[in-house]
Residue frames as a rotation matrix with the C-alpha (Angstrom) as fourth column:
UNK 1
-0.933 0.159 -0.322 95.81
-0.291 0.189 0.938 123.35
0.210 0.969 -0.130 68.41
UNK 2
-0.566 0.813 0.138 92.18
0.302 0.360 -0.883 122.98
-0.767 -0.458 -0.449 70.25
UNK 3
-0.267 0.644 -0.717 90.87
-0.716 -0.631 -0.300 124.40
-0.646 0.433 0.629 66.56
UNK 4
-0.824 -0.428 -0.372 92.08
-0.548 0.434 0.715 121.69
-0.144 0.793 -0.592 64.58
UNK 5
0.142 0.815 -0.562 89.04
-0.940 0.288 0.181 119.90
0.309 0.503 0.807 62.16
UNK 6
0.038 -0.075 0.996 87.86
-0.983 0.178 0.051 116.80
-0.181 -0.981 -0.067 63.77
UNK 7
0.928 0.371 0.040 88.41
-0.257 0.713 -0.652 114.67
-0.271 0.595 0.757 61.23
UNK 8
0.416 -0.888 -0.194 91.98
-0.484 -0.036 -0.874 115.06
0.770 0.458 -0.445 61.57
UNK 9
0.944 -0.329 0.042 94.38
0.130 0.484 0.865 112.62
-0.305 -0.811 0.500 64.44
UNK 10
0.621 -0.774 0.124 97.30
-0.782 -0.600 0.168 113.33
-0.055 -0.201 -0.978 65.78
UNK 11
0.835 -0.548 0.058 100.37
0.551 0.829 -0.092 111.14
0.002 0.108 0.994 64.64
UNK 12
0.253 -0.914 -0.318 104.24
-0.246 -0.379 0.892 111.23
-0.936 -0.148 -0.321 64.40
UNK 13
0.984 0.027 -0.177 106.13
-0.178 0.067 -0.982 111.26
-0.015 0.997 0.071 60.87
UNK 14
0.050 -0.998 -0.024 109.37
0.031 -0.023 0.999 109.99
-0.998 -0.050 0.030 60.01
UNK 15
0.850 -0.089 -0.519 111.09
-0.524 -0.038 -0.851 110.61
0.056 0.995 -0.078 56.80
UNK 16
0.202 -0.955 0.218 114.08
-0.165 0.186 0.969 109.34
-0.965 -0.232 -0.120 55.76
UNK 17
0.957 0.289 0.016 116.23
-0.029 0.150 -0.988 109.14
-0.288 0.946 0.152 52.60
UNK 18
0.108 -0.901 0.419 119.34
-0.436 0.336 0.835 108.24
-0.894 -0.273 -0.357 51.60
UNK 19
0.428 -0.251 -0.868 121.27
-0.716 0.492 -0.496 106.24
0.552 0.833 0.031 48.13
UNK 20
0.306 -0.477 0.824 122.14
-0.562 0.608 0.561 103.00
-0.768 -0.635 -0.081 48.55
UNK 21
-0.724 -0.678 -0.124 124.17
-0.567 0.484 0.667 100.41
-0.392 0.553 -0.735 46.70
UNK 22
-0.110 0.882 -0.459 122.05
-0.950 0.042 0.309 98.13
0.291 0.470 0.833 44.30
UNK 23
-0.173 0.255 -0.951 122.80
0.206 0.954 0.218 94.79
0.963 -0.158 -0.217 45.85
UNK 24
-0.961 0.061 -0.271 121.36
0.277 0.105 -0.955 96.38
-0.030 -0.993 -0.118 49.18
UNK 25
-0.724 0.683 0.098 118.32
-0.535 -0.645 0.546 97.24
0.436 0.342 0.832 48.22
UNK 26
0.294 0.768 -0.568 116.39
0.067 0.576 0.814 94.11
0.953 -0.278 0.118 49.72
UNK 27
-0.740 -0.103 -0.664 118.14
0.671 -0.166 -0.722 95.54
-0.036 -0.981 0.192 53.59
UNK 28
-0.982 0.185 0.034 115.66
-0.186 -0.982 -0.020 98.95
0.029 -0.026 0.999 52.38
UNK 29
-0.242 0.873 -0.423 112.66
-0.757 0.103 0.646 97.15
0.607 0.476 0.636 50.69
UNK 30
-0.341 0.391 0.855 112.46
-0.685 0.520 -0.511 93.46
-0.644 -0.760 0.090 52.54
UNK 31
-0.827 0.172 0.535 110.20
0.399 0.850 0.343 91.09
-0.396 0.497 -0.772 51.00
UNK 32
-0.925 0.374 -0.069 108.29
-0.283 -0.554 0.783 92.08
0.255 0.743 0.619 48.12
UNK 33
-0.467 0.614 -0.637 105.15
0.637 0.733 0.240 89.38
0.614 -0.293 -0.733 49.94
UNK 34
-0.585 0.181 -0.791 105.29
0.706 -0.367 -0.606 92.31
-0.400 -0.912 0.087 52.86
UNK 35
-0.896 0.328 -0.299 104.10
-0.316 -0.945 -0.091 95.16
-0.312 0.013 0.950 51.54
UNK 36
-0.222 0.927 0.303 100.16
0.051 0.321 -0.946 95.38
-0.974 -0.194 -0.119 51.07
UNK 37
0.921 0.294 0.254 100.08
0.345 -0.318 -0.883 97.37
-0.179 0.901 -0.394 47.60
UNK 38
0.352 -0.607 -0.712 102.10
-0.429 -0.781 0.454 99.29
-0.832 0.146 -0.535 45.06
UNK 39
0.908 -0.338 0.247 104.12
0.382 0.431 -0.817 98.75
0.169 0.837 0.521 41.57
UNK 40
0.082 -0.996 -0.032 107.11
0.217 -0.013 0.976 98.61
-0.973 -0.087 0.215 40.24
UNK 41
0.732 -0.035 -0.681 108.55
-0.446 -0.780 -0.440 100.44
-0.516 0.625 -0.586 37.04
UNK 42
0.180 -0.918 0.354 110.65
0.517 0.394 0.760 98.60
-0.837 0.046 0.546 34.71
UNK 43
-0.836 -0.348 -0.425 112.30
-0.127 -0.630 0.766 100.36
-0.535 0.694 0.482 31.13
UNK 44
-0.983 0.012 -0.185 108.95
-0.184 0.058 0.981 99.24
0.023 0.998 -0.055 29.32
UNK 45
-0.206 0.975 0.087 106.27
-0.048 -0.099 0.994 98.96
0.977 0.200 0.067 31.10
UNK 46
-0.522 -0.199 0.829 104.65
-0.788 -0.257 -0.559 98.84
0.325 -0.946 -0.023 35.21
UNK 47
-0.312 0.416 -0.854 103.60
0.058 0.906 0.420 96.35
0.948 0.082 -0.306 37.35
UNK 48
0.501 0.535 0.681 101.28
-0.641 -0.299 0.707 96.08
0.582 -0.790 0.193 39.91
UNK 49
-0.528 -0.473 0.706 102.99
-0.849 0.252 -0.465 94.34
0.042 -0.844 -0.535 43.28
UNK 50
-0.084 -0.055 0.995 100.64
-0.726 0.688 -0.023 91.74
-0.683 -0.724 -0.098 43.63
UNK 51
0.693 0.124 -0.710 101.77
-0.687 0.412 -0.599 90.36
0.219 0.903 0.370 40.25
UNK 52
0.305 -0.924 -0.230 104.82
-0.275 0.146 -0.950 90.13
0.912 0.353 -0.210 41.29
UNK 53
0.852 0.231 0.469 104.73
-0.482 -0.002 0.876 89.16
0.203 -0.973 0.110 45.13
UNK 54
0.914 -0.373 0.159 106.67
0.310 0.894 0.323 85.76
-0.262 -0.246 0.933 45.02
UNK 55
0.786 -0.554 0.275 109.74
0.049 -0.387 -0.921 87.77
0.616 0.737 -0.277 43.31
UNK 56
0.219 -0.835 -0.505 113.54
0.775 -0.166 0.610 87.84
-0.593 -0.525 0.610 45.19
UNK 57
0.985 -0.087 -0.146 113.73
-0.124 -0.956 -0.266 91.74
-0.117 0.280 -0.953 45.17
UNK 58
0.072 -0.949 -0.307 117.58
-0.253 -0.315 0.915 90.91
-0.965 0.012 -0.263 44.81
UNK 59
-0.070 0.204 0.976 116.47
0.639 0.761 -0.113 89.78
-0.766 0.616 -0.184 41.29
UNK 60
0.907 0.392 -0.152 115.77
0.330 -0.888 -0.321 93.83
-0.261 0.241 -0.935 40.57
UNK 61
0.077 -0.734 -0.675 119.30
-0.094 -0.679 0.728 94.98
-0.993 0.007 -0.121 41.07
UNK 62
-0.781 -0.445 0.439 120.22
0.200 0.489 0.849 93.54
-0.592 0.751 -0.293 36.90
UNK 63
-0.754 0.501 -0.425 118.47
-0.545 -0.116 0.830 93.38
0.367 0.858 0.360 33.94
UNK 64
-0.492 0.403 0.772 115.14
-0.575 0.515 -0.636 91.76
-0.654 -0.756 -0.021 34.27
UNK 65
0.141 0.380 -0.914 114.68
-0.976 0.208 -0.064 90.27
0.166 0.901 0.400 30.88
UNK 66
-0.581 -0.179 -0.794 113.45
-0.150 0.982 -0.112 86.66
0.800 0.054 -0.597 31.56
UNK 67
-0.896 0.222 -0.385 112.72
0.400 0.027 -0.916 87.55
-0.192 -0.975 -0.113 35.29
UNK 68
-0.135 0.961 -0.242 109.59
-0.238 -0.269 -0.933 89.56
-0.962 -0.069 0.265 35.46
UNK 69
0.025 0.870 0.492 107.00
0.593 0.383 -0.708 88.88
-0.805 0.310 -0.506 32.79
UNK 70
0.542 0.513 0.666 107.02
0.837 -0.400 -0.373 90.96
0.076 0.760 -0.646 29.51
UNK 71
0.713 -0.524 -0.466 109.97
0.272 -0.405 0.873 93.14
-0.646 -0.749 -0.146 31.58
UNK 72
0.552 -0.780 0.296 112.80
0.747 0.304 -0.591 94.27
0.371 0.547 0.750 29.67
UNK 73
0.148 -0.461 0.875 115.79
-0.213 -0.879 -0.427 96.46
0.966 -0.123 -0.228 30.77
UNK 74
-0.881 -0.349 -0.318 116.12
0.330 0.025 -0.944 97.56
0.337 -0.937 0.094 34.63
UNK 75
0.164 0.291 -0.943 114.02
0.956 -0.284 0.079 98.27
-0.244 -0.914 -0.325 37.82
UNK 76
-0.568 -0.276 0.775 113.49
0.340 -0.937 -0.084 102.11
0.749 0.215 0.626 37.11
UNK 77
-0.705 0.015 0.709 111.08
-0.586 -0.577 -0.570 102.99
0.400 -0.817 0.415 40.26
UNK 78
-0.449 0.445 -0.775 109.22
0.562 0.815 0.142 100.99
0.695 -0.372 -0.616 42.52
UNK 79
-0.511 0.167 0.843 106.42
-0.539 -0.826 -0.163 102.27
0.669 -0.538 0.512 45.15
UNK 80
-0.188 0.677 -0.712 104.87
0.425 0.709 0.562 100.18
0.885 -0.197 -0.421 48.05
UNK 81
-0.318 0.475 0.820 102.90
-0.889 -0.451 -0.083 100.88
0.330 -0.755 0.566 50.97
UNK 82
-0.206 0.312 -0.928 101.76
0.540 0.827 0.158 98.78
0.816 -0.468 -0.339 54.08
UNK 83
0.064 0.051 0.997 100.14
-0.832 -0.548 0.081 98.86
0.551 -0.835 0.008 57.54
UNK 84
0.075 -0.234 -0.969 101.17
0.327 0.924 -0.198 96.91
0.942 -0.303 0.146 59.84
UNK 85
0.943 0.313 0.111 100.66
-0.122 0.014 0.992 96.68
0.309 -0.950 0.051 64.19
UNK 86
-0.002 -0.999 -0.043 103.90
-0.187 0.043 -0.981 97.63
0.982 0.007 -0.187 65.99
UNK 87
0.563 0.069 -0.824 104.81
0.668 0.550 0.502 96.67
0.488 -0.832 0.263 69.41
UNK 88
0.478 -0.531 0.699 106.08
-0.247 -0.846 -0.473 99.25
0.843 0.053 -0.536 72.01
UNK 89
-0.384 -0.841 -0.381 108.65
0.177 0.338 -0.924 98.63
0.906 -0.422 0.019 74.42
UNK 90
-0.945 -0.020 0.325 107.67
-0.296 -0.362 -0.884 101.14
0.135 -0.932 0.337 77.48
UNK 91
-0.313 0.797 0.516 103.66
-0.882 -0.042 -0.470 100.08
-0.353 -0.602 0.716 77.70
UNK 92
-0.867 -0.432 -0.249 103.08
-0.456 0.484 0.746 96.85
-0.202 0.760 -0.617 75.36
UNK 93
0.122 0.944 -0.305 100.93
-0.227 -0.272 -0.935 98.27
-0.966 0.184 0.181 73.57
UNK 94
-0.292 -0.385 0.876 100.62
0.831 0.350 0.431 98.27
-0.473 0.854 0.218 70.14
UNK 95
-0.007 0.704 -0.710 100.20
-0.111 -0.706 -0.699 100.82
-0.994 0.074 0.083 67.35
UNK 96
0.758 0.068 0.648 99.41
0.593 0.340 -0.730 100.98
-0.270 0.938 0.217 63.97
UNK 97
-0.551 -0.787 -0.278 102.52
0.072 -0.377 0.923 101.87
-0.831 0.489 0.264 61.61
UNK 98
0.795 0.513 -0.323 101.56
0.012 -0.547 -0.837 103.54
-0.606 0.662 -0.441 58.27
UNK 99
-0.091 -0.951 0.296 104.53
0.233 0.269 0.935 102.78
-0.968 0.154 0.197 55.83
UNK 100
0.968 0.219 -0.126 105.38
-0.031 -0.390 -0.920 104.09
-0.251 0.894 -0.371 52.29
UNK 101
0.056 -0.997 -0.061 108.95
0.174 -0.050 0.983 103.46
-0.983 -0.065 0.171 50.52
UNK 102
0.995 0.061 0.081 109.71
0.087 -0.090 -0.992 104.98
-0.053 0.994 -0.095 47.27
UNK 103
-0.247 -0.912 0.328 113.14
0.552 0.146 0.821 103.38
-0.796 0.384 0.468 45.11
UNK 104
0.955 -0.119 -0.273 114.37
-0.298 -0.429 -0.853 105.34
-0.015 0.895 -0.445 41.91
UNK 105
0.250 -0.909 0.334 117.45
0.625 0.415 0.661 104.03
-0.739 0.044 0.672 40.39
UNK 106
0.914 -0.369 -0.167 119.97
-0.402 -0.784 -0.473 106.81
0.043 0.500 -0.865 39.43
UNK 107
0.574 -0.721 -0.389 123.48
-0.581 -0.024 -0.813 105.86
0.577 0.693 -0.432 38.41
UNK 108
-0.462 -0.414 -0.784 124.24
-0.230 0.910 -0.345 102.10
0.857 0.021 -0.516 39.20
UNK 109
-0.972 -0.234 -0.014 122.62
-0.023 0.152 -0.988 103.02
0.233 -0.960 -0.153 42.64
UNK 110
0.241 0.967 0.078 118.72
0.638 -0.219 0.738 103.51
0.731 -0.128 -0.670 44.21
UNK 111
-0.913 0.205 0.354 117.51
-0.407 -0.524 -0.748 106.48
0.032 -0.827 0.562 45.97
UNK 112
-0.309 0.696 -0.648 115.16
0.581 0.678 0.451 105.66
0.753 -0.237 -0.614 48.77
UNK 113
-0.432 0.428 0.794 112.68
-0.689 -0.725 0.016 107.98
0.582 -0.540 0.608 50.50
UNK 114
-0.280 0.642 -0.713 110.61
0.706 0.641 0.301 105.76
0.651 -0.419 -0.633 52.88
UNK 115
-0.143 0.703 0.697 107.77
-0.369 -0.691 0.622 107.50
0.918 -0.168 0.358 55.04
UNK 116
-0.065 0.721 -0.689 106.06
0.722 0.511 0.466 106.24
0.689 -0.467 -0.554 58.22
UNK 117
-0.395 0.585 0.709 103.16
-0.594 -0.751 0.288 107.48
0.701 -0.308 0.644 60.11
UNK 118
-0.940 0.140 -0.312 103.19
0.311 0.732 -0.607 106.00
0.143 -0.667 -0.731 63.65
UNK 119
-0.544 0.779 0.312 99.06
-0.445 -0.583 0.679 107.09
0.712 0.230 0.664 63.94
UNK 120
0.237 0.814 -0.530 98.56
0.685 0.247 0.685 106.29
0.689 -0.526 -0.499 67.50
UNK 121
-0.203 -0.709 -0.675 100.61
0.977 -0.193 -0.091 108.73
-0.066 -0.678 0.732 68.65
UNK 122
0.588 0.808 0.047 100.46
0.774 -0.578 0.260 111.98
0.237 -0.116 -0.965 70.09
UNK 123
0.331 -0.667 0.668 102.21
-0.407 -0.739 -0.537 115.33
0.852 -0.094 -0.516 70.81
UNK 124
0.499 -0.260 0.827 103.08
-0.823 0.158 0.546 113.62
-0.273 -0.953 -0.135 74.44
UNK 125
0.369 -0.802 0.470 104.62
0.446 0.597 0.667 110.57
-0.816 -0.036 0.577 73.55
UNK 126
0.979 -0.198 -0.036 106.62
-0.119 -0.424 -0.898 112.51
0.163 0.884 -0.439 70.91
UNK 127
0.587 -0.806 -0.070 110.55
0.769 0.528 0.360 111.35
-0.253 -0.265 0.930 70.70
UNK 128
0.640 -0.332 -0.693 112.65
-0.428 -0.903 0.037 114.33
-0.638 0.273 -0.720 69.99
UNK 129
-0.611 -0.781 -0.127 114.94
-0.692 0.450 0.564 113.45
-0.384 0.433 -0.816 66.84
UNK 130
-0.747 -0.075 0.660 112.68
0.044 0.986 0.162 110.44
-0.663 0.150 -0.734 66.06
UNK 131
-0.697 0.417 0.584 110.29
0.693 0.180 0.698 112.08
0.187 0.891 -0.414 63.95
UNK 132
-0.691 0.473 0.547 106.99
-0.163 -0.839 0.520 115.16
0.705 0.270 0.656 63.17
UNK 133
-0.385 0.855 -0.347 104.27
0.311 -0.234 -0.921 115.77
-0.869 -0.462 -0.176 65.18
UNK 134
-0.950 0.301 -0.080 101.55
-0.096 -0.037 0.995 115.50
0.296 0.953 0.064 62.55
UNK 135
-0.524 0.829 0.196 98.29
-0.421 -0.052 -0.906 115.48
-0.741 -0.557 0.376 61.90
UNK 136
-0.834 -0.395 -0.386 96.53
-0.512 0.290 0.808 113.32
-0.207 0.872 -0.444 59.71
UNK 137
0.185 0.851 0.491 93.26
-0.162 0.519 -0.839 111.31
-0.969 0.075 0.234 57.81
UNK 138
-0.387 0.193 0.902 91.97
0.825 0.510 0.245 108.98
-0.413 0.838 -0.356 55.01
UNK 139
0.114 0.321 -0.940 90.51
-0.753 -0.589 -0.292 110.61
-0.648 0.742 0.175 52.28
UNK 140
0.353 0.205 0.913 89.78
0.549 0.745 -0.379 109.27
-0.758 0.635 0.150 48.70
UNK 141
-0.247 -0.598 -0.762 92.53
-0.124 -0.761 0.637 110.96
-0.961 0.252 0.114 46.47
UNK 142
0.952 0.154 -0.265 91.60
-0.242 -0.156 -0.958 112.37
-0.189 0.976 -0.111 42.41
UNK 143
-0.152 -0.549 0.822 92.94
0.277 0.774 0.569 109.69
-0.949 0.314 0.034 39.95
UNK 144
-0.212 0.183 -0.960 93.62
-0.801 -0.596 0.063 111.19
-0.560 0.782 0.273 36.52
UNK 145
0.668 0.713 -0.213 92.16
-0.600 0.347 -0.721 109.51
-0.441 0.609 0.659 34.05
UNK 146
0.297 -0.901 -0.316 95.88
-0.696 0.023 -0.717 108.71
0.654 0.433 -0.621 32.20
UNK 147
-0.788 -0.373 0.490 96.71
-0.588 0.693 -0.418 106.58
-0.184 -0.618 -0.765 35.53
UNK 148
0.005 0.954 0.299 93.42
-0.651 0.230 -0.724 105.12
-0.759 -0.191 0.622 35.17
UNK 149
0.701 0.351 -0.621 94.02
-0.713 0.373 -0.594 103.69
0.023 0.859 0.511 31.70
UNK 150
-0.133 -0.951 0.278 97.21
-0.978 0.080 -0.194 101.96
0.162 -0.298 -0.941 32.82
UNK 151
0.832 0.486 -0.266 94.63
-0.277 0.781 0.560 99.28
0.480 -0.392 0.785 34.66
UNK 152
-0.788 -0.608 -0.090 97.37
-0.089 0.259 -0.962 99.13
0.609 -0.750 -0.258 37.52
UNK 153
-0.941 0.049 -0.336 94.80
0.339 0.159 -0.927 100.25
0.008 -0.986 -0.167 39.55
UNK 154
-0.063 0.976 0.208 91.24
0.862 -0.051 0.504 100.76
0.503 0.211 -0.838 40.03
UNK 155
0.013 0.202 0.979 89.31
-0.576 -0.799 0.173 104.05
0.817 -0.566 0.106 41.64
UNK 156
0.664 0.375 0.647 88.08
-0.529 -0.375 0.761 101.90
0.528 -0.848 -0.051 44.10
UNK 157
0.846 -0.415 -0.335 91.44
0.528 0.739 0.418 100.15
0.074 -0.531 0.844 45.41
UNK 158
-0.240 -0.966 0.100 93.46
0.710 -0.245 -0.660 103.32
0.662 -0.088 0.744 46.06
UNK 159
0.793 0.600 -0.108 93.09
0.519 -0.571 0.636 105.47
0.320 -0.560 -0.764 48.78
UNK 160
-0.077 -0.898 0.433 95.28
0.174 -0.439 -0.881 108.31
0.982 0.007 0.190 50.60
UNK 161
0.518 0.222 -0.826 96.39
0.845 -0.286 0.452 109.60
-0.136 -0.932 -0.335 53.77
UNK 162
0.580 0.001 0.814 96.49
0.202 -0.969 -0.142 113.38
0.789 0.247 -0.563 54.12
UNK 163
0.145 -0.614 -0.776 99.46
0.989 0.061 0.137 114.47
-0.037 -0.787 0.616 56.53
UNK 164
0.601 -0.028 0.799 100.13
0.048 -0.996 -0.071 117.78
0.798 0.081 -0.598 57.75
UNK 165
-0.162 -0.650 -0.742 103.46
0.986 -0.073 -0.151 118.56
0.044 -0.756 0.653 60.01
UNK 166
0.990 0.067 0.125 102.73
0.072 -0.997 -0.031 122.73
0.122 0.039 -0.992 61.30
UNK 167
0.690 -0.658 -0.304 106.63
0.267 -0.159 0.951 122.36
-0.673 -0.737 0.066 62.22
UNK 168
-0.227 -0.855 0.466 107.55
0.293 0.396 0.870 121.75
-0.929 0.334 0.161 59.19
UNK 169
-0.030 0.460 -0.888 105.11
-0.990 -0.134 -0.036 123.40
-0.136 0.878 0.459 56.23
UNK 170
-0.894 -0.211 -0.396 104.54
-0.411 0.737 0.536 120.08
0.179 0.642 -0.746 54.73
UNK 171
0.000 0.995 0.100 101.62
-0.641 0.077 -0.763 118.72
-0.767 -0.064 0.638 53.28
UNK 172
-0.745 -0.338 -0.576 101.77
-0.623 0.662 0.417 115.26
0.240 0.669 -0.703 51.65
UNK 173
0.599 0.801 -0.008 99.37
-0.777 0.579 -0.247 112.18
-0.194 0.154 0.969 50.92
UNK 174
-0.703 -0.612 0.361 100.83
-0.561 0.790 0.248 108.64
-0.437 -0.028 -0.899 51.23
UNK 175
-0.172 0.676 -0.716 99.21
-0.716 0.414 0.562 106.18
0.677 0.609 0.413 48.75
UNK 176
-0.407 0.493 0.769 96.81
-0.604 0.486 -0.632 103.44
-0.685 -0.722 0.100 50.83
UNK 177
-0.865 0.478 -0.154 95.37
0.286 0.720 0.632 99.98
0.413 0.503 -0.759 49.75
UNK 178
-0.129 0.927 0.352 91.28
-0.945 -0.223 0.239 100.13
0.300 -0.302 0.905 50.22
UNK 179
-0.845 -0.171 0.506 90.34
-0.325 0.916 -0.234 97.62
-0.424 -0.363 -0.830 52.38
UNK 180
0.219 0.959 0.179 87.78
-0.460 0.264 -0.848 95.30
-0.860 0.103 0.499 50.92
């Protein structure tokens, strides 16, 4: 790959995905405090994460009339994203971890996709089984106008990362807080 555009860096991708039970959902998600950005979907209307930081995500599984603000009904999808500095075992080093988890609740249960882009890594330290050889950069991703009116989010306080796996065809964009 000595062609590849130099604005791209070489990382590893994991996917994963999977249904889980609704009172496990805070073993998938964590604390709602962790994640940098992202919202949550309830039957009536969306909310931006850092309304809702201080929340006990086991509060989601049920109805949330009372619990969230202006809320009514259930938890209907929820996206968040973080980066965050990981520690490795064999050199202790660190790298940066790229994270993305996305919940939909489908009958009584939640599917959960969750992403991460380990994005110091290279085709040499590549784990077999543990995830893509990828390639991958920021970018500033076109916000329709329709998401725009929402006032979740501003142009300038979303960004993306572009990902490309050649192993795998796949071309996807994880959603990114702007820093500042």
């Amino acid at each position: 790959m000595e062609n590849k555009s130099s604005d791209f860096m070489e990382g590893i991708l994991c996917y994963m995905s999977k249904s889980v039970e609704r009172d496990k959902l805070k073993e998938e998600i964590g604390e709602l405090k962790d994640w940098d950005d992202g919202y949550l979907a309830f039957s009536n209307l969306e909310k931006r994460l850092k309304d809702l930081k201080n929340l006990d995500i086991d509060a989601l599984s049920g109805k949330v009339n009372g619990i969230v603000e202006d809320a009514e009904g259930y938890l209907i999808e929820a996206d968040l994203w973080r980066s965050k500095d990981e520690g490795r075992e064999e050199d202790d080093g660190w790298e940066k971890i790229y994270e993305e988890i996305y919940v939909e609740r489908e009958d009584g249960r939640f599917f959960v996709e969750r992403w991460t882009l380990k994005m110091n890594e290279s085709q040499k330290d590549k784990v077999h089984g543990k995830g893509y050889f990828c390639f991958w950069r920021r970018m500033n991703p076109l916000i329709h106008k329709p998401s725009l009116d929402k006032h979740l989010f501003s142009e300038d306080e979303l960004g993306a990362i572009e990902i490309i796996v050649p192993e795998a065809r796949l071309h996807i964009f994880m959603s990114e807080k702007k820093k500042g």
